[in-house]
PDB file of N, CA, C and O in Angstrom:
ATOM      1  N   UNK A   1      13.227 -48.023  65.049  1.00  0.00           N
ATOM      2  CA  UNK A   1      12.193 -47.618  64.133  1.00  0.00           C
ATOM      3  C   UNK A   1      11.610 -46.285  64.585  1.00  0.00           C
ATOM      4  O   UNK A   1      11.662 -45.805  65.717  1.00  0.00           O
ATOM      5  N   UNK A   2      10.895 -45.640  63.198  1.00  0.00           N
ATOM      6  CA  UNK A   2      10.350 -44.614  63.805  1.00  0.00           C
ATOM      7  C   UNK A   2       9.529 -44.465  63.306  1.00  0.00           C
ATOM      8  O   UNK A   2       9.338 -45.092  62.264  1.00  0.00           O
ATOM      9  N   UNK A   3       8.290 -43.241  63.950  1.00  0.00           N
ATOM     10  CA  UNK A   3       6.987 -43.332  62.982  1.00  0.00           C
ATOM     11  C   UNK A   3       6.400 -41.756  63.667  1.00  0.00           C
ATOM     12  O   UNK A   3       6.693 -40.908  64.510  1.00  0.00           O
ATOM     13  N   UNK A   4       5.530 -42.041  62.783  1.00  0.00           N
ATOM     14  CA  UNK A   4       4.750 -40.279  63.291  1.00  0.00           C
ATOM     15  C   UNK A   4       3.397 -40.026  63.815  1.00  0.00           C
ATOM     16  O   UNK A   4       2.481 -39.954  62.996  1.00  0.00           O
ATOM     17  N   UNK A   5       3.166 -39.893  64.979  1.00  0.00           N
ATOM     18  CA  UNK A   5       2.082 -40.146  64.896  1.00  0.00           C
ATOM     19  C   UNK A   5       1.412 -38.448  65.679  1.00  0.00           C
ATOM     20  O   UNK A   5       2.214 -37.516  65.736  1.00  0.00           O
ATOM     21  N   UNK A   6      -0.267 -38.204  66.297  1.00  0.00           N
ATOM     22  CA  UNK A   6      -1.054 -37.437  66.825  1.00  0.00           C
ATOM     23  C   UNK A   6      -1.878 -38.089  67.457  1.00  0.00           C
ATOM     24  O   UNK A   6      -2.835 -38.838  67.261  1.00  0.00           O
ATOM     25  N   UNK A   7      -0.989 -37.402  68.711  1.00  0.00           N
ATOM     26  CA  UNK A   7      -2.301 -37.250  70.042  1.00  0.00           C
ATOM     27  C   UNK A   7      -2.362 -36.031  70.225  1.00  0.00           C
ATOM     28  O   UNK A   7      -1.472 -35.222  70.483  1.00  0.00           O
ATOM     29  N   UNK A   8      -3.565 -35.896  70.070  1.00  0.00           N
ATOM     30  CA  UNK A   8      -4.288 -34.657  70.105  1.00  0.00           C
ATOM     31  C   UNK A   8      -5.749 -34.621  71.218  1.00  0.00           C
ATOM     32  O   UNK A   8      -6.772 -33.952  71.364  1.00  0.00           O
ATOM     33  N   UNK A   9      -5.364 -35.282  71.566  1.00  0.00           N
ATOM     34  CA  UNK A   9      -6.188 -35.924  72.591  1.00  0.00           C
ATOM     35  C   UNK A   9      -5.911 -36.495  73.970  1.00  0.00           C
ATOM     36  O   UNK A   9      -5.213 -37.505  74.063  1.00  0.00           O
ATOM     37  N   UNK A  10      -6.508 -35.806  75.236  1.00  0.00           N
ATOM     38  CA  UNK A  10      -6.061 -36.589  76.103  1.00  0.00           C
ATOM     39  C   UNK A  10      -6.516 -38.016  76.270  1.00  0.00           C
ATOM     40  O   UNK A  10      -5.885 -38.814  76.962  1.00  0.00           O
ATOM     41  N   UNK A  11      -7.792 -38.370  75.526  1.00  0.00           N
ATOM     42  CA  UNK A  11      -7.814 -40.115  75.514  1.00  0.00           C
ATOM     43  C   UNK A  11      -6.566 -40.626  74.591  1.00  0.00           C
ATOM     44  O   UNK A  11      -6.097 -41.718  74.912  1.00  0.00           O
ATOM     45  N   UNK A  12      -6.049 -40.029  73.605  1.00  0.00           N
ATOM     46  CA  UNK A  12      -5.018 -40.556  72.472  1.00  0.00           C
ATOM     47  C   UNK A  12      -3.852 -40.466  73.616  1.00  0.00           C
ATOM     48  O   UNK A  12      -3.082 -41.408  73.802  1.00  0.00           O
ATOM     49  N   UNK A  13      -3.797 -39.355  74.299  1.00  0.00           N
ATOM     50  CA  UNK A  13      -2.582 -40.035  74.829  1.00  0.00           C
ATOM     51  C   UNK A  13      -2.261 -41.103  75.756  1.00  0.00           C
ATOM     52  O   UNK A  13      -1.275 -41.838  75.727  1.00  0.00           O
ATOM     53  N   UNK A  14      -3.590 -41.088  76.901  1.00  0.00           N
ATOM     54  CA  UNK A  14      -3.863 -42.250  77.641  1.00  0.00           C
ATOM     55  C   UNK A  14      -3.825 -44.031  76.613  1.00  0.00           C
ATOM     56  O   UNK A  14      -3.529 -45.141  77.057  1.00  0.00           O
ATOM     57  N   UNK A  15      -4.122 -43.756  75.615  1.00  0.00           N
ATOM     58  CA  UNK A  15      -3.477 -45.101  75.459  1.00  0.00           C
ATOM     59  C   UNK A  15      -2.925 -45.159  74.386  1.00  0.00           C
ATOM     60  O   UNK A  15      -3.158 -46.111  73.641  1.00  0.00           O
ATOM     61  N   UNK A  16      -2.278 -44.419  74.121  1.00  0.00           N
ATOM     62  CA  UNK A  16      -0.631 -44.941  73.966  1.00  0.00           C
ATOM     63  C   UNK A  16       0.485 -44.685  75.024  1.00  0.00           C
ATOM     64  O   UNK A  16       1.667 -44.976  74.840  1.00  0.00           O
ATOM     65  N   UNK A  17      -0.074 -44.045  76.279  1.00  0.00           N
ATOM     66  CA  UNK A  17       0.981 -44.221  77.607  1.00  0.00           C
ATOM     67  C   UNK A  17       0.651 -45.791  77.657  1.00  0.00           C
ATOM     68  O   UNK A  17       1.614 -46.522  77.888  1.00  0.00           O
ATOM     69  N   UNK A  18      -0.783 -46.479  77.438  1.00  0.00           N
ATOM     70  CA  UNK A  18      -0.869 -47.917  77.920  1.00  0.00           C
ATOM     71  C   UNK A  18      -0.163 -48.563  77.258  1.00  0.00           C
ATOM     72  O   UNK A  18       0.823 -49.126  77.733  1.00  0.00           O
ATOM     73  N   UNK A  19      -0.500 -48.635  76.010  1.00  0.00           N
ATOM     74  CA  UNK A  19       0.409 -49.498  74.848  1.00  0.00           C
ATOM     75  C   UNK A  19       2.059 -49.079  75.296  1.00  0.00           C
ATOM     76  O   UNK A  19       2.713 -50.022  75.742  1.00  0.00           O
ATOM     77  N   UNK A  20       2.420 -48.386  75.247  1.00  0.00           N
ATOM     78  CA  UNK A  20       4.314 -47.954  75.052  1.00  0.00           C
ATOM     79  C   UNK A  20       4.183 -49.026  75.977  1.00  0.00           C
ATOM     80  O   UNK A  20       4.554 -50.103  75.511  1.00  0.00           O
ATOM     81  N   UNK A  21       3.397 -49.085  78.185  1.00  0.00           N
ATOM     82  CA  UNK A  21       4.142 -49.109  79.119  1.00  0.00           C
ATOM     83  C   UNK A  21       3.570 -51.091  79.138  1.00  0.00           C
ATOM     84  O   UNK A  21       3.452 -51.754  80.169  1.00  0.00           O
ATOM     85  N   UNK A  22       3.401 -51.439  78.174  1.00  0.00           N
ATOM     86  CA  UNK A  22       2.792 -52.658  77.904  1.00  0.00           C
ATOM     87  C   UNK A  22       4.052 -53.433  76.996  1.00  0.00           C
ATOM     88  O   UNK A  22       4.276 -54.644  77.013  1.00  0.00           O
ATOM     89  N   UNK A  23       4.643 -52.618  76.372  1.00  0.00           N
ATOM     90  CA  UNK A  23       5.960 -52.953  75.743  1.00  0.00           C
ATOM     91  C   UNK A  23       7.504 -52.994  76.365  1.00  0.00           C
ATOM     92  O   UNK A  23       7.931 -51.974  76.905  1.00  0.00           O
ATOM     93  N   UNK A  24       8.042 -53.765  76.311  1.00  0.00           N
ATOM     94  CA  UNK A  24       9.525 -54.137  76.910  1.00  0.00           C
ATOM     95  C   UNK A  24      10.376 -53.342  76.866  1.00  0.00           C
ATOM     96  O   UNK A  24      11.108 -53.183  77.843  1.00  0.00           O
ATOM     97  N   UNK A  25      10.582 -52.367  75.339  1.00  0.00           N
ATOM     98  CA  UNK A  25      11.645 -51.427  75.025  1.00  0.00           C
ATOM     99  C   UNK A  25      11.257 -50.157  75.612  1.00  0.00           C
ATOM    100  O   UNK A  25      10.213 -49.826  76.174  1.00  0.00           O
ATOM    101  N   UNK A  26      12.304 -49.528  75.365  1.00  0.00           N
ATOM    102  CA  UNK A  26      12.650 -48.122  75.343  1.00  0.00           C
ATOM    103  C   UNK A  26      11.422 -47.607  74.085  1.00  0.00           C
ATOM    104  O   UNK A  26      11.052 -48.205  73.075  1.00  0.00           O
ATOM    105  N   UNK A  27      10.956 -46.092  74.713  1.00  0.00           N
ATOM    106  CA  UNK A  27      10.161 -45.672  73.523  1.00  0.00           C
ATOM    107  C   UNK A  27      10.324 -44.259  73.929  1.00  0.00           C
ATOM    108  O   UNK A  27      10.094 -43.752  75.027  1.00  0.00           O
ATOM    109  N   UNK A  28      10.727 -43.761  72.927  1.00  0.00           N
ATOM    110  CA  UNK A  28      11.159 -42.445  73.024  1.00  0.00           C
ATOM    111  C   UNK A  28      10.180 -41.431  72.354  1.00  0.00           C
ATOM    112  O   UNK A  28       9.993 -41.754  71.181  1.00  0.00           O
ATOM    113  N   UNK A  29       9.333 -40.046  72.802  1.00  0.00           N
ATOM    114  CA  UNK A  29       8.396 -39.591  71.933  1.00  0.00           C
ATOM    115  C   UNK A  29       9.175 -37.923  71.753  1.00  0.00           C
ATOM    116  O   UNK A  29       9.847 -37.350  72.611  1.00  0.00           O
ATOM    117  N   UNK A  30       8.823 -37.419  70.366  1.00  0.00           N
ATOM    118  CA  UNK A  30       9.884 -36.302  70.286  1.00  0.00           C
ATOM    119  C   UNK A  30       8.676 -35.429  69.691  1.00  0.00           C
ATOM    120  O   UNK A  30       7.603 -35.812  69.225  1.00  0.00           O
ATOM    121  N   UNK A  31       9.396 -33.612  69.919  1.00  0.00           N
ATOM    122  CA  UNK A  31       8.076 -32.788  69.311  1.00  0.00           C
ATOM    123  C   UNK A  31       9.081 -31.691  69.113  1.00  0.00           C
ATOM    124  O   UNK A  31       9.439 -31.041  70.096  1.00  0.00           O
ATOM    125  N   UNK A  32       9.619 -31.405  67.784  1.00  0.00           N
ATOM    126  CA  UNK A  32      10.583 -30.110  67.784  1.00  0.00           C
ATOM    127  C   UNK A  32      11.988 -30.565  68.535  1.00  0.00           C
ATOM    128  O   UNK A  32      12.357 -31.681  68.169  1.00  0.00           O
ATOM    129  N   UNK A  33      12.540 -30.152  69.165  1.00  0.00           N
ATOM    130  CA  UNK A  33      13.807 -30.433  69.877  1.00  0.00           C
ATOM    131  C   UNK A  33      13.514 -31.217  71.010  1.00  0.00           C
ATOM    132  O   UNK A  33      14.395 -31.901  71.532  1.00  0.00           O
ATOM    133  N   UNK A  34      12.400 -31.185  71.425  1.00  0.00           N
ATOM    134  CA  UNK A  34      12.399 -31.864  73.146  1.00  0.00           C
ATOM    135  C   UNK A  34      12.211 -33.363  72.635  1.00  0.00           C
ATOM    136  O   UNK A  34      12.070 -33.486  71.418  1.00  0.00           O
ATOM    137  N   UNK A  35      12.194 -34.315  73.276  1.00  0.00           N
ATOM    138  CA  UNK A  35      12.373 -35.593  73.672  1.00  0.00           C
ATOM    139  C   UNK A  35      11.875 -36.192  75.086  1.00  0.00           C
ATOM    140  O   UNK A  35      12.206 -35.693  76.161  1.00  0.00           O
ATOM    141  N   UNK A  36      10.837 -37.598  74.926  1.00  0.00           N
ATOM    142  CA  UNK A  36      10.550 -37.692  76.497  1.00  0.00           C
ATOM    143  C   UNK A  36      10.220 -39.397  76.750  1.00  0.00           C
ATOM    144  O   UNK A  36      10.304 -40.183  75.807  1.00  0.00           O
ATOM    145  N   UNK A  37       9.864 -39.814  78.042  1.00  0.00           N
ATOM    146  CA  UNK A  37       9.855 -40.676  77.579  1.00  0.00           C
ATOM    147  C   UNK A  37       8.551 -41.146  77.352  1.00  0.00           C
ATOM    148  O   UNK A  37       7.652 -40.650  78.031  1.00  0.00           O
ATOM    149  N   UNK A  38       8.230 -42.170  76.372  1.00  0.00           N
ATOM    150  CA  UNK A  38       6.698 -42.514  75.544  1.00  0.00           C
ATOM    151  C   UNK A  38       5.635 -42.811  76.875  1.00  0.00           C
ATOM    152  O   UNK A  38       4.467 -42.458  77.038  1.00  0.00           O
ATOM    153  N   UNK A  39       6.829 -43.853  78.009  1.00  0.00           N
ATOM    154  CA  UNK A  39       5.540 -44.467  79.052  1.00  0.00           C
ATOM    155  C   UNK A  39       5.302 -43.251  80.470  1.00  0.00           C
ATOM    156  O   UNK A  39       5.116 -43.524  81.656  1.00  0.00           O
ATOM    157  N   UNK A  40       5.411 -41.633  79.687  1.00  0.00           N
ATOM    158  CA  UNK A  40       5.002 -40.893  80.976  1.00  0.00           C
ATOM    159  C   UNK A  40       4.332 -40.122  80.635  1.00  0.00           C
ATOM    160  O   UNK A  40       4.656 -39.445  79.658  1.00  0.00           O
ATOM    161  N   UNK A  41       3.213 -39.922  81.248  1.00  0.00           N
ATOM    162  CA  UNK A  41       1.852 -39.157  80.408  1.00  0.00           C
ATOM    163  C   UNK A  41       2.638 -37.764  80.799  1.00  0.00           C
ATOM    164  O   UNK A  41       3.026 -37.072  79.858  1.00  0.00           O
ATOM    165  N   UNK A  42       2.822 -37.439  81.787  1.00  0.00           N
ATOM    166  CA  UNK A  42       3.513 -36.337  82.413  1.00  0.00           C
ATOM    167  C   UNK A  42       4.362 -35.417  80.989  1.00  0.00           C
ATOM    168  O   UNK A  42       4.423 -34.248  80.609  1.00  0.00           O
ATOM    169  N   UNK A  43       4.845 -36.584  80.605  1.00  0.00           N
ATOM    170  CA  UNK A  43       6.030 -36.021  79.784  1.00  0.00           C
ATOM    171  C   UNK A  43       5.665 -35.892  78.129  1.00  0.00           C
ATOM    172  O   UNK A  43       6.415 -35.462  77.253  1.00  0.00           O
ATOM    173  N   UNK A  44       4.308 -36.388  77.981  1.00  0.00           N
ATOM    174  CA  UNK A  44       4.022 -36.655  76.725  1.00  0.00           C
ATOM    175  C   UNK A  44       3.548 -35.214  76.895  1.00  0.00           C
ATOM    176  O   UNK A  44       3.906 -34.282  76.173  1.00  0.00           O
ATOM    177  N   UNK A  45       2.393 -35.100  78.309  1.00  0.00           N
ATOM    178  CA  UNK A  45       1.737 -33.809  78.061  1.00  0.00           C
ATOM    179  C   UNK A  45       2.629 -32.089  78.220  1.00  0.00           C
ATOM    180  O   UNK A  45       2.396 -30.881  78.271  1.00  0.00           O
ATOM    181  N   UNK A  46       3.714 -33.066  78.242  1.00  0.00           N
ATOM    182  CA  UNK A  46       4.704 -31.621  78.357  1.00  0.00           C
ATOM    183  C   UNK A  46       5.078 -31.121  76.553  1.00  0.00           C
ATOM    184  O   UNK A  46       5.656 -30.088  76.216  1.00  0.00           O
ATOM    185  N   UNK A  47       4.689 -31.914  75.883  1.00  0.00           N
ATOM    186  CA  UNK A  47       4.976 -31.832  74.379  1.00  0.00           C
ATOM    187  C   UNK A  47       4.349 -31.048  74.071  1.00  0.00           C
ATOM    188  O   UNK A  47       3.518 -30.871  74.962  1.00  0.00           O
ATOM    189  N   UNK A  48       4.103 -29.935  72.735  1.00  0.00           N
ATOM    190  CA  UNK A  48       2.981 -29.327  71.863  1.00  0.00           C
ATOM    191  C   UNK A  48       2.320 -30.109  70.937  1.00  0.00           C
ATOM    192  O   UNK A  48       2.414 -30.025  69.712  1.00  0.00           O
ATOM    193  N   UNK A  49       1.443 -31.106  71.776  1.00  0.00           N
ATOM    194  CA  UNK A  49       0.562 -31.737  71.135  1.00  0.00           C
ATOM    195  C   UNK A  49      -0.271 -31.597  70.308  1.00  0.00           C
ATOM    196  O   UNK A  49      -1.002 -32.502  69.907  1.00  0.00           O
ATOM    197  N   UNK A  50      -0.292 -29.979  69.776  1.00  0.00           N
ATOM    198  CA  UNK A  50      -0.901 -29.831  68.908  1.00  0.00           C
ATOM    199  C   UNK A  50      -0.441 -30.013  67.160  1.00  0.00           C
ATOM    200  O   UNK A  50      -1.100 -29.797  66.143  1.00  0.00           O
ATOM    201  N   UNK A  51       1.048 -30.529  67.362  1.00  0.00           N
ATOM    202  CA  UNK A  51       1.749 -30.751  66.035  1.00  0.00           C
ATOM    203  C   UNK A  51       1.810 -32.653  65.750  1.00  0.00           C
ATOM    204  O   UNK A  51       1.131 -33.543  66.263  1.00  0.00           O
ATOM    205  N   UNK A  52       2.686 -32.701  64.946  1.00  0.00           N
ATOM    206  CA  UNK A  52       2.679 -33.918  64.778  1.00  0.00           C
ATOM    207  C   UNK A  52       4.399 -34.423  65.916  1.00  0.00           C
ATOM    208  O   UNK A  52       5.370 -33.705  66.155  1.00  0.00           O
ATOM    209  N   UNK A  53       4.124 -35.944  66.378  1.00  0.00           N
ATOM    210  CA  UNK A  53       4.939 -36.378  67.278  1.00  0.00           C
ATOM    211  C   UNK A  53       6.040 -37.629  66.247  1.00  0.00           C
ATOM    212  O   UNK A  53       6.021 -38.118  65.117  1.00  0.00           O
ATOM    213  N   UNK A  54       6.617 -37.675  67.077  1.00  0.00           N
ATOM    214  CA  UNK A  54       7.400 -39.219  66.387  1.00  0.00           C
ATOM    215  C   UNK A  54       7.985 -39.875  67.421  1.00  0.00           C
ATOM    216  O   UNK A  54       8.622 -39.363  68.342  1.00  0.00           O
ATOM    217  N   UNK A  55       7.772 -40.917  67.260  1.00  0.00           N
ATOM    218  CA  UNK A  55       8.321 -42.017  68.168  1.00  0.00           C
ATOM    219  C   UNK A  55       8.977 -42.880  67.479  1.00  0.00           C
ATOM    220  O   UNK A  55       8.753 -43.418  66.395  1.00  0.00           O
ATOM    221  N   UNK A  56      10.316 -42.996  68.679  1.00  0.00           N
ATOM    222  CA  UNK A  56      11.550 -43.915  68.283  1.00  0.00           C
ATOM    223  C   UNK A  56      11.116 -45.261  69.349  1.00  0.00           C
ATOM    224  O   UNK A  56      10.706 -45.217  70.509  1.00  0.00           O
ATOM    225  N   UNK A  57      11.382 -46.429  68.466  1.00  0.00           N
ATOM    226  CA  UNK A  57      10.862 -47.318  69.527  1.00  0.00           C
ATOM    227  C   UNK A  57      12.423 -48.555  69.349  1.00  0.00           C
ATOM    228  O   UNK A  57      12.977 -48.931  68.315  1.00  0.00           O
ATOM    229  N   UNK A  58      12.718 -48.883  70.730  1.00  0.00           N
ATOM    230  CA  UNK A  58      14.088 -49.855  70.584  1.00  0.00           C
ATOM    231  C   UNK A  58      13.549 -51.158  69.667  1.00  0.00           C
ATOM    232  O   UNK A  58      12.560 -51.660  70.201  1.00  0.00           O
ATOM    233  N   UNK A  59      13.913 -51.779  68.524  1.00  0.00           N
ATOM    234  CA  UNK A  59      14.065 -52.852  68.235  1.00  0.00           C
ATOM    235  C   UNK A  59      14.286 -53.700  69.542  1.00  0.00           C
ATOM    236  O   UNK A  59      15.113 -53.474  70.426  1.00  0.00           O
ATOM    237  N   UNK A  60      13.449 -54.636  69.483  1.00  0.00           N
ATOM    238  CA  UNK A  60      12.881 -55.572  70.467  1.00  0.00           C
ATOM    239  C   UNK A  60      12.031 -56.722  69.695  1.00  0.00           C
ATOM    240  O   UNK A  60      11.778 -56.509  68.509  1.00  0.00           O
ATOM    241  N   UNK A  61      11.598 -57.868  70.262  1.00  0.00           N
ATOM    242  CA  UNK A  61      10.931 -59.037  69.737  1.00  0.00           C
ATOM    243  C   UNK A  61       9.268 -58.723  69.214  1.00  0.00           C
ATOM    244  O   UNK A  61       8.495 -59.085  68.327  1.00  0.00           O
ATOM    245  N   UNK A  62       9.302 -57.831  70.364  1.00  0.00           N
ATOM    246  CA  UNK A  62       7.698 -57.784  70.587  1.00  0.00           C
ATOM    247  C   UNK A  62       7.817 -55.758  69.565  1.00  0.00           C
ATOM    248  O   UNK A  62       6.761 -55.185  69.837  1.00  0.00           O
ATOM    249  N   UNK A  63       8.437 -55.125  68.945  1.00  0.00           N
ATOM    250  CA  UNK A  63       8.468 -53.755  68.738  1.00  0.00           C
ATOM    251  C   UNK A  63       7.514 -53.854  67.435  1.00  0.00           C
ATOM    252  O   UNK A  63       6.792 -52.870  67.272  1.00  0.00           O
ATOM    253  N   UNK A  64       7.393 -54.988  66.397  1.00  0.00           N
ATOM    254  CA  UNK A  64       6.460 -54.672  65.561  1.00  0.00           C
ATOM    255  C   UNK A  64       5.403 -55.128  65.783  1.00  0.00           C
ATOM    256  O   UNK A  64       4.546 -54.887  64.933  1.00  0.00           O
ATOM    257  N   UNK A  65       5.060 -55.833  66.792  1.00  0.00           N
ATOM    258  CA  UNK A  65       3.079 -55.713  67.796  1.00  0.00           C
ATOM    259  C   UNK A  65       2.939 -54.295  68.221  1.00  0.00           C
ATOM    260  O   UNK A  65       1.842 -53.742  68.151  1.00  0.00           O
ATOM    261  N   UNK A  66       3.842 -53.772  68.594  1.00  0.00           N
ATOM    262  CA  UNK A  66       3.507 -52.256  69.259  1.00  0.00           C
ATOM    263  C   UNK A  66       3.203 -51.615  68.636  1.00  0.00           C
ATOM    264  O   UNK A  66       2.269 -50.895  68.988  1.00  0.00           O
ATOM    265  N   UNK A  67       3.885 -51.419  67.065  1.00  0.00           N
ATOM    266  CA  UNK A  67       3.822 -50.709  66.126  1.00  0.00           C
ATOM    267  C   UNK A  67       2.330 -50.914  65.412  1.00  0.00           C
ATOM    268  O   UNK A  67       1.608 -50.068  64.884  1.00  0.00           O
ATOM    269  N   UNK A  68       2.149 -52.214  65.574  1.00  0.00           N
ATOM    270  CA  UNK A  68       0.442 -52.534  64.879  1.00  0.00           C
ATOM    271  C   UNK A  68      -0.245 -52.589  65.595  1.00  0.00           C
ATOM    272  O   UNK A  68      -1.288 -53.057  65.138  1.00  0.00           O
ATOM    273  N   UNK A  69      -0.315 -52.305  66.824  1.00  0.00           N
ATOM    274  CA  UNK A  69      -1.717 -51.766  68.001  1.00  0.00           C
ATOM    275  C   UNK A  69      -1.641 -50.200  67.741  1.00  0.00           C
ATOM    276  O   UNK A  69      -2.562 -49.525  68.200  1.00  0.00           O
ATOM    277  N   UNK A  70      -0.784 -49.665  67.155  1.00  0.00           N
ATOM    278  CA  UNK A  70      -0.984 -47.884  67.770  1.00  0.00           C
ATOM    279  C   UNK A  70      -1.571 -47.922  65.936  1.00  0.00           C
ATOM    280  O   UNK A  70      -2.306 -46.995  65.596  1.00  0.00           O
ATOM    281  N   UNK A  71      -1.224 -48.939  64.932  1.00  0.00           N
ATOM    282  CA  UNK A  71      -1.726 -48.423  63.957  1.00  0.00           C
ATOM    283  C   UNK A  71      -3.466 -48.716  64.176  1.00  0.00           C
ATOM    284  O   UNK A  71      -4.346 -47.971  63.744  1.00  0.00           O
ATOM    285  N   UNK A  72      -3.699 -50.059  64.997  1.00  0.00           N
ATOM    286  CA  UNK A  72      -5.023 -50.115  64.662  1.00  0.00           C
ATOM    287  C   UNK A  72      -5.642 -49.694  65.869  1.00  0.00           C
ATOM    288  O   UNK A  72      -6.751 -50.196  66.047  1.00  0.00           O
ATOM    289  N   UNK A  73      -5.110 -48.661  67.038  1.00  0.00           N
ATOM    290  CA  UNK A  73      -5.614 -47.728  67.589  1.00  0.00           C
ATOM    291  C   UNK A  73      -5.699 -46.226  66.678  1.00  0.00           C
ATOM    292  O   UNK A  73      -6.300 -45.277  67.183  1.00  0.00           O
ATOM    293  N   UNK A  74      -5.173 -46.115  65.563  1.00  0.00           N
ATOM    294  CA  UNK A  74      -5.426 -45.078  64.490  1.00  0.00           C
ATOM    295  C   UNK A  74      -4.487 -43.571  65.027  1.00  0.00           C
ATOM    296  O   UNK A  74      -4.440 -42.358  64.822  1.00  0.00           O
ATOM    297  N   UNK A  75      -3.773 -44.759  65.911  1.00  0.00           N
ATOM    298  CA  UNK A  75      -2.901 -43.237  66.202  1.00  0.00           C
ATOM    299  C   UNK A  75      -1.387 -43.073  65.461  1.00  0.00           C
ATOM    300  O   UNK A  75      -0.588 -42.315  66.011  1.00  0.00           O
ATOM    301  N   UNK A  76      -1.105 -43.560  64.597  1.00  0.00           N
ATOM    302  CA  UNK A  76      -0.196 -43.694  63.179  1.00  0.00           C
ATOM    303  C   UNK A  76      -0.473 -42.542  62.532  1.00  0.00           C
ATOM    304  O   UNK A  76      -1.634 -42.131  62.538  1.00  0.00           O
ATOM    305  N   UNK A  77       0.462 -41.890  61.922  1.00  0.00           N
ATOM    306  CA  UNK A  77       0.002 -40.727  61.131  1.00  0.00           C
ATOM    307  C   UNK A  77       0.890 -41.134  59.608  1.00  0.00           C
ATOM    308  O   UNK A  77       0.769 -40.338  58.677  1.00  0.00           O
ATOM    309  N   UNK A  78       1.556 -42.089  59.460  1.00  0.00           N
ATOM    310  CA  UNK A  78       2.735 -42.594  58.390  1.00  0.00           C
ATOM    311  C   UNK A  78       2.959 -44.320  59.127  1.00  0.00           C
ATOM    312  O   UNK A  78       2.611 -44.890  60.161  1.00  0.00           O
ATOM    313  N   UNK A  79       3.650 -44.623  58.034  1.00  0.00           N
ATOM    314  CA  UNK A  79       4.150 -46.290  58.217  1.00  0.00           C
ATOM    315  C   UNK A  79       5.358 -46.190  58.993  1.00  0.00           C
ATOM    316  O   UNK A  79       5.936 -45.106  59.067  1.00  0.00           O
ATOM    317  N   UNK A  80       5.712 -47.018  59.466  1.00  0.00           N
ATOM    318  CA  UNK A  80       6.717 -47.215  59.758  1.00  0.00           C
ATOM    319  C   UNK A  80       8.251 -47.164  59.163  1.00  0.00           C
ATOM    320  O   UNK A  80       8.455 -47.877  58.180  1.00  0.00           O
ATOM    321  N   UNK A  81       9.659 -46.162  59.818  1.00  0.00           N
ATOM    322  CA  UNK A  81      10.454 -46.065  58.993  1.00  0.00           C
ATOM    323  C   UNK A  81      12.160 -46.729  60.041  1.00  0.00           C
ATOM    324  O   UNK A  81      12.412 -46.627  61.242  1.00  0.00           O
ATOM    325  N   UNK A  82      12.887 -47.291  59.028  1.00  0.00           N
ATOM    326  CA  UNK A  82      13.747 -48.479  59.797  1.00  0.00           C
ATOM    327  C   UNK A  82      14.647 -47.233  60.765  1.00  0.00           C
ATOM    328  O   UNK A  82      15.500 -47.583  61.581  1.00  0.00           O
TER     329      UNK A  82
END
């Protein structure tokens, strides 16, 4: 799955490093060509956070709880796409 979201914020990104590293799968966060991984703040803050992000998240049991904590942390920018 994928979705779009903004951190634009270093609290926005602090938790969604929590949420991703709270989840089982793979979560991949992308900005233009680069790619990193979702549970490393390091790597999120290496992004141009000032655009919009998208995250690929592995299908997993638990991947659509993840998907509805970051929506009702309001850090969703679109629904979810398969």
């Amino acid at each position: 799955m994928i979705i779009k979201i903004r951190l634009d914020t270093i609290y926005k990104v602090k938790e969604f490093v929590g949420l991703a590293d709270r989840y089982d799968g793979k979560v991949e966060v992308s900005s233009g060509r680069s790619m990193v991984n979702g549970k490393s703040i390091l790597g999120i803050l290496s992004l141009d956070l000032s655009d919009d992000l998208f995250v690929k998240v592995e299908e997993k049991e638990d991947s659509y709880c993840f998907l509805q904590e970051l929506q009702t942390w309001g850090l969703c920018m679109e629904g979810m796409q398969g």
